[in-house]
N, C-alpha and C positions, 0 to 999 in steps of 0.2 A: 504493500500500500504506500508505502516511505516512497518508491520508484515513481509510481501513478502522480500521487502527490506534486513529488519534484518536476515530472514532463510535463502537470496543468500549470506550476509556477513558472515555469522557462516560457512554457508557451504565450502566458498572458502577458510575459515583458519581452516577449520577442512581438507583440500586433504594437506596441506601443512605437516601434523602428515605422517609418514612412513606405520604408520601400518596400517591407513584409504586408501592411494594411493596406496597401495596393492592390498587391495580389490576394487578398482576402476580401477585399470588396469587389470587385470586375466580377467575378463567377455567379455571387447571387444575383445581381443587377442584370447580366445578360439572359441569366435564365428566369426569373420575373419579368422582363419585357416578352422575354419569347413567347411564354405559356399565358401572360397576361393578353394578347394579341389571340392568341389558340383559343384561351376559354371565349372570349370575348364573339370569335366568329363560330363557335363551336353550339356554344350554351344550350342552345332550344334541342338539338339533338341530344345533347348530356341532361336534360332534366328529363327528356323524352326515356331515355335510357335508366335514368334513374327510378322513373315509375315503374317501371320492370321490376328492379330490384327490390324494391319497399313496400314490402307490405299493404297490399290497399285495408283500410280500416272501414268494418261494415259499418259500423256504428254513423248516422247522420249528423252533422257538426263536428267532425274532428278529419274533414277534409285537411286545412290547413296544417293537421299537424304532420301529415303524410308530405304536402308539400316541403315543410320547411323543414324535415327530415330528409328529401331529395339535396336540397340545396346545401345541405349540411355535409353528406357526405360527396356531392359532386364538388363542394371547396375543399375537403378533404383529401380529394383523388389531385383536383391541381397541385394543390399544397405539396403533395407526397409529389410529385412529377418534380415540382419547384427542386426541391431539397436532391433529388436524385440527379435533375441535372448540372446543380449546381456541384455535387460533389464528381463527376463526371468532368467536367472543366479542371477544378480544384485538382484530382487525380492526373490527367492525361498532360494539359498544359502548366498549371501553377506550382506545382508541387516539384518539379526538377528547379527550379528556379528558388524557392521556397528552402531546399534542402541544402541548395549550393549557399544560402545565408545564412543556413543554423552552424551548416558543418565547419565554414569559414572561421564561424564563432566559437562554435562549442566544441567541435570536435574535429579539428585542423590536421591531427595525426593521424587519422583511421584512413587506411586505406582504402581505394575503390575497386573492388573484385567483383562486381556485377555480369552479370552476362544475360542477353536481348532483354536489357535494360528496359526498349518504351515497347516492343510486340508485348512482351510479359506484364509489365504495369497496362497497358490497353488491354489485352486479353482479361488478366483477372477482374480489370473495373468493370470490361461489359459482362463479364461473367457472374458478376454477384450485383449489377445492378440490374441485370434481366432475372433474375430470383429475387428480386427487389421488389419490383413492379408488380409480379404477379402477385409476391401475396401482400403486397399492399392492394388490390382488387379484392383479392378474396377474403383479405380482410376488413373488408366498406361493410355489406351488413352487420360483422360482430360487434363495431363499434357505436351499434344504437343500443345494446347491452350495457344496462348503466354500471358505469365504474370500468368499462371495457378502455374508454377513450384514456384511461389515468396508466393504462399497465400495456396493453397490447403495441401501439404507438413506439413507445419505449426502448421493450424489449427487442422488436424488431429494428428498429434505428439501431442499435447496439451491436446488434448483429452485423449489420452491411457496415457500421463503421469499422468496427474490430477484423473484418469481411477484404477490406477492400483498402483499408491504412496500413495493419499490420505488413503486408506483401509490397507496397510502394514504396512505403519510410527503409525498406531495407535495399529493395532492388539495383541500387547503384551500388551501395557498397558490399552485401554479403555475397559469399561464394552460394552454390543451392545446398552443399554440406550445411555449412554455416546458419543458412534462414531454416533451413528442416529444423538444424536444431534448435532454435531461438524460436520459433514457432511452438515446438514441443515445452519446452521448459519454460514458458511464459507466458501460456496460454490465461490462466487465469490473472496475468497482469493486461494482458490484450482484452480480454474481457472486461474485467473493471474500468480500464479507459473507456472501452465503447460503450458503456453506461452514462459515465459522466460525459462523454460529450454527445450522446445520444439525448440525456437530458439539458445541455445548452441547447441544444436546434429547437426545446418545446417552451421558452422564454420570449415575449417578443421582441425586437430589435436586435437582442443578443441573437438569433437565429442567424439573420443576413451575416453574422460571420464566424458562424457554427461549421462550416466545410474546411475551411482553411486553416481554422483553431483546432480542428479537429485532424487534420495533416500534421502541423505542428505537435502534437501534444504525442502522435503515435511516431512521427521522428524522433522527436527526445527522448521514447520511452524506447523505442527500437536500436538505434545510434548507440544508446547507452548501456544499454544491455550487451549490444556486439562489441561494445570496446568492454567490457568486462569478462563476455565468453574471450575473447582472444589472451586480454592478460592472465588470465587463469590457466588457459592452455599453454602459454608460454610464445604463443603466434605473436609476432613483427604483428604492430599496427600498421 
């Protein structure tokens, strides 16, 4: 937890640098105009869609609640697209740029033993952001289950973050021996991360730079880990 801990501190005084807050605002911003534009020419077909899924209520007079139960989860489904494609950006484009300013900083001596460095960081992000999508679809009616919207949400965010950070914050510098192991041996510090900044994304304003604090936070936890597996081995940084 001492680790977790340490990678949320580096990281919130590493967005306070100009150059780092940069790159963690441009990813939400383009992906909110995008899907802001989508819903917008979309809508009548997505409530249309949504009546499908929701429940019609036989009872006369609680038309309305049916409706604004459609709307609820059809802002729910953008919301979830927002967050995914932002992290999708944050992943493929920010994040090599992101890691060449923590590592500058914090970790100057680790060597770079990476290999298909951006196929492998693009492969795993569409790979766990297309298991992303789905069940965040299949999870649109659970969350009219009250108390569902406090835990499910969450849990899942947590996943794709620990998902899809863990594999990127390393891919430059571990060898694939190297990230097996660190993956293996860390797994429930990767987890814990993807909780807490699974729960920054559900905060508002703090959200818009929940992708990139959330790159950040699984560098430092990752970075530091591998420069500790190597001293311990006796491995040249």
């Amino acid at each position: 937890m001492l680790d977790v801990f340490a990678a949320f501190t580096k990281s919130l005084r590493d967005l306070m640098r100009a150059d780092v807050l940069w790159q963690a605002i441009w990813p939400p911003l383009v992906a909110l105009a995008v899907w802001i534009t989508v819903a917008v020419a979309v809508w009548a077909h997505g409530m249309a869609l949504m009546a499908q899924i929701v429940p019609q209520l036989p009872w006369s007079g609680w038309e309305w609640l049916a409706h604004w139960a459609s709307v609820f989860l059809l802002l729910a489904g953008f919301a979830a697209l927002v967050y995914f494609t932002a992290i999708v950006l944050v992943a493929v484009f920010a994040l090599p740029r992101l890691i060449n300013l923590v590592a500058a900083r914090d970790y100057p001596d680790l060597g770079r033993h990476g290999e298909n460095v951006f196929w492998g960081s693009l492969g795993n992000t569409l790979g766990a952001g297309a298991i992303f999508v789905v069940g965040c679809l299949a999870m649109l009616p659970l969350l009219l289950i009250p108390g569902a919207l406090l835990v499910l949400p969450l849990l899942w965010g947590s996943w794709f973050d620990q998902r899809t950070f863990r594999f990127d914050a390393l891919a430059e510098h571990a060898t694939r021996a190297e990230m097996q192991r660190l993956l293996t041996e860390n797994r429930s510090r990767f987890y814990f991360a993807g909780i807490g900044t699974a729960a920054a994304a559900h905060v508002p304003l703090v959200n818009l730079l929940a992708p990139a604090f959330t790159a950040l936070v699984f560098v430092h936890l990752g970075l530091a880990a591998l420069r500790r597996q190597r001293l311990e081995g006796g491995i040249e940084l």
